[in-house]
C-alpha positions as MATLAB code, in Angstrom:
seq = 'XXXXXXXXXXXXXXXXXXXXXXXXXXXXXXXXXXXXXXXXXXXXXXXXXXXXXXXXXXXXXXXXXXXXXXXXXXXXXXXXXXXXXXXXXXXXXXXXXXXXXXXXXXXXXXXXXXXXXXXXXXXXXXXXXXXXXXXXXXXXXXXXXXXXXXXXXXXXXXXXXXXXXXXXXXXXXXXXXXXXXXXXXXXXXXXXXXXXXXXXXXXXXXXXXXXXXXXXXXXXXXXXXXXXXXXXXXXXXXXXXXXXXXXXXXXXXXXXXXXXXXXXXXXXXXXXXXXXXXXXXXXXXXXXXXXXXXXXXXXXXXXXXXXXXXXXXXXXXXXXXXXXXXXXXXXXXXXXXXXXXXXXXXXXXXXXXXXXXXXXXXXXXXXXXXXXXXXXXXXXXXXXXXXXXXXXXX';
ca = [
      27.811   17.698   -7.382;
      26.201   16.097   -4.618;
      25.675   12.266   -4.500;
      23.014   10.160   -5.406;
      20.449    9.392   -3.195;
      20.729    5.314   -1.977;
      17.479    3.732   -2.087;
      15.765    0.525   -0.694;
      13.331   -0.903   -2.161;
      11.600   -3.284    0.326;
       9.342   -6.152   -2.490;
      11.269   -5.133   -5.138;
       9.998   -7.800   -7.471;
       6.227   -6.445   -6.643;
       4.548   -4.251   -9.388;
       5.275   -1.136   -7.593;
       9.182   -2.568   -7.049;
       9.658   -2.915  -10.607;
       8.195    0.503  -11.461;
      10.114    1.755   -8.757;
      13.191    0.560  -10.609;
      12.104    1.860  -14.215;
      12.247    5.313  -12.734;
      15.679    4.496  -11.015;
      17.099    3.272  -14.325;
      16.041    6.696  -16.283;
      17.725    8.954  -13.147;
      21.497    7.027  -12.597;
      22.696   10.379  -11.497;
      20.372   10.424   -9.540;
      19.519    7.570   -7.114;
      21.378    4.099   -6.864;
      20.498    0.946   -5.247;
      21.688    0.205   -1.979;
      19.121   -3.179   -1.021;
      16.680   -5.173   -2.873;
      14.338   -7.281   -1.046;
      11.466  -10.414   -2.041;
       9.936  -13.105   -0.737;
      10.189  -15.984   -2.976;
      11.386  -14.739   -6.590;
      14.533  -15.496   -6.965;
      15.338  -15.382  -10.643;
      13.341  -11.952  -10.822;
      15.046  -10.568   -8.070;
      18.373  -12.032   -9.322;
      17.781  -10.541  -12.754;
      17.343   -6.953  -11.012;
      20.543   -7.923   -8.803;
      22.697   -7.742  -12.570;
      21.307   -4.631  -13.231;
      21.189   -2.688  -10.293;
      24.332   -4.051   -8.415;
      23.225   -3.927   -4.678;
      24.793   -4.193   -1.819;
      22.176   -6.231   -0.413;
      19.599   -8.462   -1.715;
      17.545   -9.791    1.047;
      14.831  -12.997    0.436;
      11.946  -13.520    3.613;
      13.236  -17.563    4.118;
      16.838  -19.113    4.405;
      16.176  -21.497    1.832;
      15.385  -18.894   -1.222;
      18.342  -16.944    0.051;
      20.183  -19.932   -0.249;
      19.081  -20.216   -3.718;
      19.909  -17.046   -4.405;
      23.393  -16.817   -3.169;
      23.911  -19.765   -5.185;
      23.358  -17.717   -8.482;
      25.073  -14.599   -7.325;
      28.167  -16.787   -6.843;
      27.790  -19.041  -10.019;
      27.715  -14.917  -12.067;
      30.011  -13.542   -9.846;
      27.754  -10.642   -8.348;
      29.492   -8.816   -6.071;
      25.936   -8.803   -3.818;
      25.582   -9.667   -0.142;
      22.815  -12.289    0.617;
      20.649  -11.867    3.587;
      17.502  -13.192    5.043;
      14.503  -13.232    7.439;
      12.709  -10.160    8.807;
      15.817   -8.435   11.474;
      17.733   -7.667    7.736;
      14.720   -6.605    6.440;
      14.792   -3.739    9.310;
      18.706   -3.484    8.555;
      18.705   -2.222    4.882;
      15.587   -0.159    6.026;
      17.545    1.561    8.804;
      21.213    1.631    7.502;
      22.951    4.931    7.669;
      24.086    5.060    4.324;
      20.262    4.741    3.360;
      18.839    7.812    1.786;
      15.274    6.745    1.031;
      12.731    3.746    1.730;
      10.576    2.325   -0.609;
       7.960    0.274    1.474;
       6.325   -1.702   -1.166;
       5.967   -5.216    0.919;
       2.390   -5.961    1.000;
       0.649   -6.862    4.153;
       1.340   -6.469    7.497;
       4.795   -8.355    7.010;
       5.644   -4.575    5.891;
       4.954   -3.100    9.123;
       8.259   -3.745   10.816;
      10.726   -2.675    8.215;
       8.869    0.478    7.655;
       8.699    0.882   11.106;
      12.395    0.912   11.520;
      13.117    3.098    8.215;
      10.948    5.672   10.468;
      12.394    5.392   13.907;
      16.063    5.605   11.705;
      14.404    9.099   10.341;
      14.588    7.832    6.377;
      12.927    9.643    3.390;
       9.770    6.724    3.869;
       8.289    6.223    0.743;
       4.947    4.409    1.202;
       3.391    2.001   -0.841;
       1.995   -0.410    1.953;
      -0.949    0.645    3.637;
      -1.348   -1.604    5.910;
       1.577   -0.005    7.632;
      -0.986    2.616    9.087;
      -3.785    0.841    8.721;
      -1.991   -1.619   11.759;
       0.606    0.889   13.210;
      -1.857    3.591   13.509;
      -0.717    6.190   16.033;
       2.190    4.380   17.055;
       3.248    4.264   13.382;
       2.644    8.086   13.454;
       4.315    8.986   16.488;
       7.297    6.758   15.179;
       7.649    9.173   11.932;
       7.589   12.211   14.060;
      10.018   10.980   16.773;
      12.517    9.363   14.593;
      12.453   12.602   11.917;
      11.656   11.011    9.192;
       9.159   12.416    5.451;
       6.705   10.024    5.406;
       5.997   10.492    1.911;
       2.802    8.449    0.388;
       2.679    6.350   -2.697;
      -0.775    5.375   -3.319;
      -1.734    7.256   -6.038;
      -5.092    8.301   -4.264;
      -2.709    9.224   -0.940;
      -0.070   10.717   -3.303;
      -2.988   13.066   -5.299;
      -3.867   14.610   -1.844;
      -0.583   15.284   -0.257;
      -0.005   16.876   -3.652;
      -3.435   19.151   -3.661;
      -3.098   20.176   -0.325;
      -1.268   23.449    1.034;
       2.171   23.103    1.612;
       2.009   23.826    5.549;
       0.087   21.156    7.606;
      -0.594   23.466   10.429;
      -3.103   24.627    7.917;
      -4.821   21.971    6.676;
      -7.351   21.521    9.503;
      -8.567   24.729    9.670;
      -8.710   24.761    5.281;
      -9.717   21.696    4.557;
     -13.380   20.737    4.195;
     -13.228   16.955    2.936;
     -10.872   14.696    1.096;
     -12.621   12.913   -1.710;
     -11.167    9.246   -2.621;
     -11.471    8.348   -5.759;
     -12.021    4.618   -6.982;
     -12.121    2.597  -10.287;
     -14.779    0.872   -8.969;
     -12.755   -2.588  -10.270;
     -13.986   -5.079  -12.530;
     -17.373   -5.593  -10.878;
     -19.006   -1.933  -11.073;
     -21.804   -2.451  -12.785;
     -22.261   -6.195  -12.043;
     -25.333   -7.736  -10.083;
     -24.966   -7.999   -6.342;
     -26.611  -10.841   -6.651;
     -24.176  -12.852   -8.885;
     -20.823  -11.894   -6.726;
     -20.666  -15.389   -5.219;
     -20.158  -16.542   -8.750;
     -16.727  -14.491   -9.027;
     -13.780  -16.199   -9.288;
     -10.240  -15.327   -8.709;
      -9.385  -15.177  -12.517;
     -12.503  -12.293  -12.661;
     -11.464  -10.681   -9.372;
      -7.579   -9.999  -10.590;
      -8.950   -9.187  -13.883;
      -8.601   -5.062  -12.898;
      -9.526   -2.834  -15.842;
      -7.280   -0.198  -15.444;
      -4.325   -1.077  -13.095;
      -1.886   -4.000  -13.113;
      -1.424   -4.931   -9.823;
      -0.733   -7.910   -7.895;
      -3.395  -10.264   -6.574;
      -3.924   -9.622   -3.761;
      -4.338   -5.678   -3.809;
      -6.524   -6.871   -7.312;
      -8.985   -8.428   -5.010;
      -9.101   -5.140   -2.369;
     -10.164   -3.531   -5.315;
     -12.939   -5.507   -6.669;
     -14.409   -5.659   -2.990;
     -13.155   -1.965   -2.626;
     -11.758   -3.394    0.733;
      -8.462   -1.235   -0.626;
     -10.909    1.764   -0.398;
     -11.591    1.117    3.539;
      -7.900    0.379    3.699;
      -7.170    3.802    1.906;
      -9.571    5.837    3.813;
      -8.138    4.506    7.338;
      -4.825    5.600    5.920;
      -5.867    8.994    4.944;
      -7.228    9.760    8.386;
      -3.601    8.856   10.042;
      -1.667   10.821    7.324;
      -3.325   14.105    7.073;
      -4.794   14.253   10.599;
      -8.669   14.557    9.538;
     -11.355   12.500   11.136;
     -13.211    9.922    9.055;
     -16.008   12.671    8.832;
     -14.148   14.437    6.657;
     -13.226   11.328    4.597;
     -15.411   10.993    1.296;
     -15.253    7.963   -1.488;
     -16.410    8.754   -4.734;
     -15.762    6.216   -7.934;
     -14.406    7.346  -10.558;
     -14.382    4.773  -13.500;
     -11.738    6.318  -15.722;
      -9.239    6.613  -12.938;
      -7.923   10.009  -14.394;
      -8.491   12.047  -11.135;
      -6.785   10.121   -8.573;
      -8.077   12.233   -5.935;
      -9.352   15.335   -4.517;
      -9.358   18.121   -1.614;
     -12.341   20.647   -1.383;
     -11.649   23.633    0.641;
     -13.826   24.967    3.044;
     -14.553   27.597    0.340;
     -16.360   24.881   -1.506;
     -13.464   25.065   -4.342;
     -11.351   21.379   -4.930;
      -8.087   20.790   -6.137;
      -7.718   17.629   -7.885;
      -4.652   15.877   -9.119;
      -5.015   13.962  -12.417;
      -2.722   11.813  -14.647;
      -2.972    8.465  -16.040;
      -3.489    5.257  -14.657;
       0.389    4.576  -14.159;
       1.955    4.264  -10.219;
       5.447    5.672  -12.116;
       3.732    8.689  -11.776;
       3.956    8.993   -8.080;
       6.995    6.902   -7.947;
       8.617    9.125   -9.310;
       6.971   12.488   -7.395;
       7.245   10.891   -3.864;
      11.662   10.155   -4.886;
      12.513   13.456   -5.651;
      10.244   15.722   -3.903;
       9.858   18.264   -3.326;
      11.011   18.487   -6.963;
       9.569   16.671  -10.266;
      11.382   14.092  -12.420;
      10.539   12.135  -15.497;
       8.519    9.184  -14.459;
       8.148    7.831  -18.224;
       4.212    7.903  -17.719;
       2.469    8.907  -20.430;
       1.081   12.437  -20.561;
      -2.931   12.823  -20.236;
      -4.557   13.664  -23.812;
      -6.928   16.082  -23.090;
      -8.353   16.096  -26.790;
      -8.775   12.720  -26.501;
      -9.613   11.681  -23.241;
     -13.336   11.383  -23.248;
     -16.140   12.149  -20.312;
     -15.398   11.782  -16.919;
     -18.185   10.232  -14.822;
     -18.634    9.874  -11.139;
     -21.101    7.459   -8.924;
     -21.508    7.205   -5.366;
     -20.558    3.602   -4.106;
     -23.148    0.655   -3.876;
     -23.353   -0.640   -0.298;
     -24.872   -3.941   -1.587;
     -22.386   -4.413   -4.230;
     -19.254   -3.053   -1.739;
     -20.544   -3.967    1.489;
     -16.486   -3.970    3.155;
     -16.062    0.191    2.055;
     -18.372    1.290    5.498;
     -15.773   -1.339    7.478;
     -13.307    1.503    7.446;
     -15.965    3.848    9.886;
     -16.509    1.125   11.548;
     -13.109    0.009   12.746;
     -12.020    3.988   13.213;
     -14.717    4.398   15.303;
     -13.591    1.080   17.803;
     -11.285    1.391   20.406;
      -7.143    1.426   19.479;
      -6.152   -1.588   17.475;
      -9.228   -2.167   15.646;
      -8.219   -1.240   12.555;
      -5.571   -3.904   12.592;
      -7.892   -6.159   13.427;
      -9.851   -5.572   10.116;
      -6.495   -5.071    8.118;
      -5.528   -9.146    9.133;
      -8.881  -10.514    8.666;
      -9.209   -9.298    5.520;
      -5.771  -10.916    4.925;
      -6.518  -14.077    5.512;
     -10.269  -13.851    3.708;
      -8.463  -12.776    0.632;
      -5.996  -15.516    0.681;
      -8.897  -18.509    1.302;
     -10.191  -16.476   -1.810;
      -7.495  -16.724   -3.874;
      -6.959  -20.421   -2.460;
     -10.372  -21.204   -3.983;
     -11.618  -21.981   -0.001;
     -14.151  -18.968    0.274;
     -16.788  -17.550   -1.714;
     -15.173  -14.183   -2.919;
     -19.186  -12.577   -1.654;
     -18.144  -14.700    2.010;
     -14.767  -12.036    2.395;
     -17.120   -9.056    3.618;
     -18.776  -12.076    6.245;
     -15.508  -13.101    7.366;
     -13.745   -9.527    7.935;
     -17.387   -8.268    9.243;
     -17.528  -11.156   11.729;
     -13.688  -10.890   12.994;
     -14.211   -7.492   13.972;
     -17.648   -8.528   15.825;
     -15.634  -11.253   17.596;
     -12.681   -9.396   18.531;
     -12.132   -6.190   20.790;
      -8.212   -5.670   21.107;
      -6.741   -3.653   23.929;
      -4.723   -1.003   23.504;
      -1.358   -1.651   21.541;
       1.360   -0.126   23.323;
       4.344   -1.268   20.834;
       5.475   -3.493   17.739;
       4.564   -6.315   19.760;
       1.351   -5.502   20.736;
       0.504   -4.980   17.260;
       1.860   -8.052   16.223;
      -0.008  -10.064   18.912;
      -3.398   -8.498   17.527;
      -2.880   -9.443   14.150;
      -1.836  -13.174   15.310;
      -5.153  -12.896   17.312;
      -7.247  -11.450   14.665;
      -5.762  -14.377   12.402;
      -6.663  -17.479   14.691;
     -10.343  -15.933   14.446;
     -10.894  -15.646   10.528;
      -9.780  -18.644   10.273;
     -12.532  -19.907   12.697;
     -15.080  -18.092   10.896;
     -13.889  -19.502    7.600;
     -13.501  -23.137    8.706;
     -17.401  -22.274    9.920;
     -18.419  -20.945    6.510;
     -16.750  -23.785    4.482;
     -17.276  -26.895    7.112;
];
């Protein structure tokens, strides 16, 4: 009987860390849990600390791993406390790490994810903005460090699953990948009323719990540029052959035509256990304990093209692709900080598209030749939102 598989799960107490764990818990023969990482929960991830028994539990300051080591000692948790972004890369890259789970959110997940790749891990991807700053290098990291990239968005997930099983193929097979999209809560509001929203509204997602920040992506489908940036880096098509469509009922998570005109879709419901669970034990299938799709009950599915006035940030993602190396960071950080004035209640959530439009105006990066370089664009790219928001809001 071969072992199970040790897994890290890097923002464990995220949505997609907690569903990561509900599909742990149902396979113990399966995986167990070698690290658990967070930023500033400490009781949640102490709570998942009893249950999972770690070796490492790893918090982003001193002072909540403090905290935490405090507990583990007062209930006697035989669980080593770490902190700060070097042990991030250390559970990532470990060698008695089987699989990464890179659920961090934001470019503060680029370096762990990096080093789970250069350490040639099973990378499990659930941060985008991984690619959507590494880019190439990200790319070229996976390849020379032997690791499976394997992706967790459940759009990126439904095409890696509906595509041929050889890559050498896909360029000459593939037509188009179609991205689908809820749409979020705003769909079928009026353009005109979107500097009205608040954050309350713009979390509010109809179909997916997920955490605020990525809630906000998708009501300005900002995730949707994100996501279609992505796509181009992991299957190796050009943003020509990129195509958003929404998709209200989120049932068809995505879709490949072939150059025969046929399309193979990938459907399920709205639950991320689903590719949780397909991207930790492929290339086989486990239970994820999502429920199965009802076909008898399920309804019409309906399908719109996107409305630039209403998601004015989607077209960002041609834009940036189409600038020189590094510019796709550049529109992955300004949108950070936009969405976090946002959710600070110090920007207009209508003003996001005007700051991340403007940053990418202001800012042409040279070519990143490392981590660092990368790291120095998104510090850059930081400084000048915030100027354009202190401009809006002065």
């Amino acid at each position: 009987m071969t072992r199970p598989q040790a897994i890290t799960i890097l923002g464990s107490t995220g949505s997609i860390g907690v569903s990561t764990l509900d599909v742990i818990a149902r396979h113990p023969e399966r995986y167990t849990v070698f690290a658990l990482t967070a930023a500033t929960q400490v009781e949640a991830i102490l709570a998942q600390c009893q249950r999972f028994a770690p070796r490492y539990a790893v918090m982003a300051s001193p002072a909540h791993a403090q905290q935490l080591a405090g507990r583990v000692r007062e209930l006697g948790l035989s669980v080593e406390v770490l902190s700060g972004a070097q042990a991030l890369c250390d559970v990532s890259r470990d060698p008695e790490v089987d699989a990464v789970m890179a659920a961090i959110v934001g470019a503060a997940g680029l370096s762990p994810s990096l080093a789970a790749a250069q350490a040639g891990k099973k990378l499990l991807l659930a941060n985008k903005e991984a690619l959507v700053v590494g880019g190439e290098l990200f790319m070229r990291a996976v390849r020379e460090g032997g690791a499976t990239l394997l992706p967790i968005d459940s759009e990126h997930s439904a095409v890696f699953q509906s595509l041929p099983e050889d890559p050498t193929t896909w360029s000459r097979r593939v037509d188009k990948i179609v991205l689908t999209a809820s749409g979020g809560p705003f769909r079928t509001r009026d353009p005109q009323t979107l500097h009205e929203v608040t954050p309350e509204q713009a979390c509010a997602h109809p179909n997916w719990v997920m955490g605020r920040k990525i809630s906000v992506d998708s009501a300005t489908m900002m995730n949707k540029a994100l996501e279609v940036i992505e796509a181009c880096y992991l299957f190796g098509l050009p943003a020509s052959q990129i195509e958003v469509v929404i998709h209200p009922q989120s049932v068809i998570h995505s879709m490949v035509q072939y150059t025969d005109s046929s399309v193979v879709a990938q459907l399920g419901t709205p639950d991320m256990r689903g590719p949780i669970a397909y991207g930790l034990s492929w290339p086989e299938r486990i239970v994820s304990g999502a429920a199965a799709l009802d076909f008898a009950s399920l309804g019409a599915l309906s399908f719109e093209k996107p409305d630039d006035r209403r998601f004015p940030g989607l077209r960002l993602a041609w834009e940036a692709l189409g600038g020189p190396a590094g510019t796709t960071a550049v529109l992955n950080a300004a949108n950070e900080v936009a969405v976090a004035a946002f959710l600070d209640h110090r920007l207009r959530f209508d003003q996001i598209h005007v700051v991340n439009h403007a940053t990418l105006q202001a800012l042409t990066p040279s070519k990143p030749q490392g981590l660092d370089d990368l790291l120095a664009i998104d510090a850059e790219t930081r400084a000048i939102a915030q100027v354009q928001i202190d401009r809006l809001t002065a």
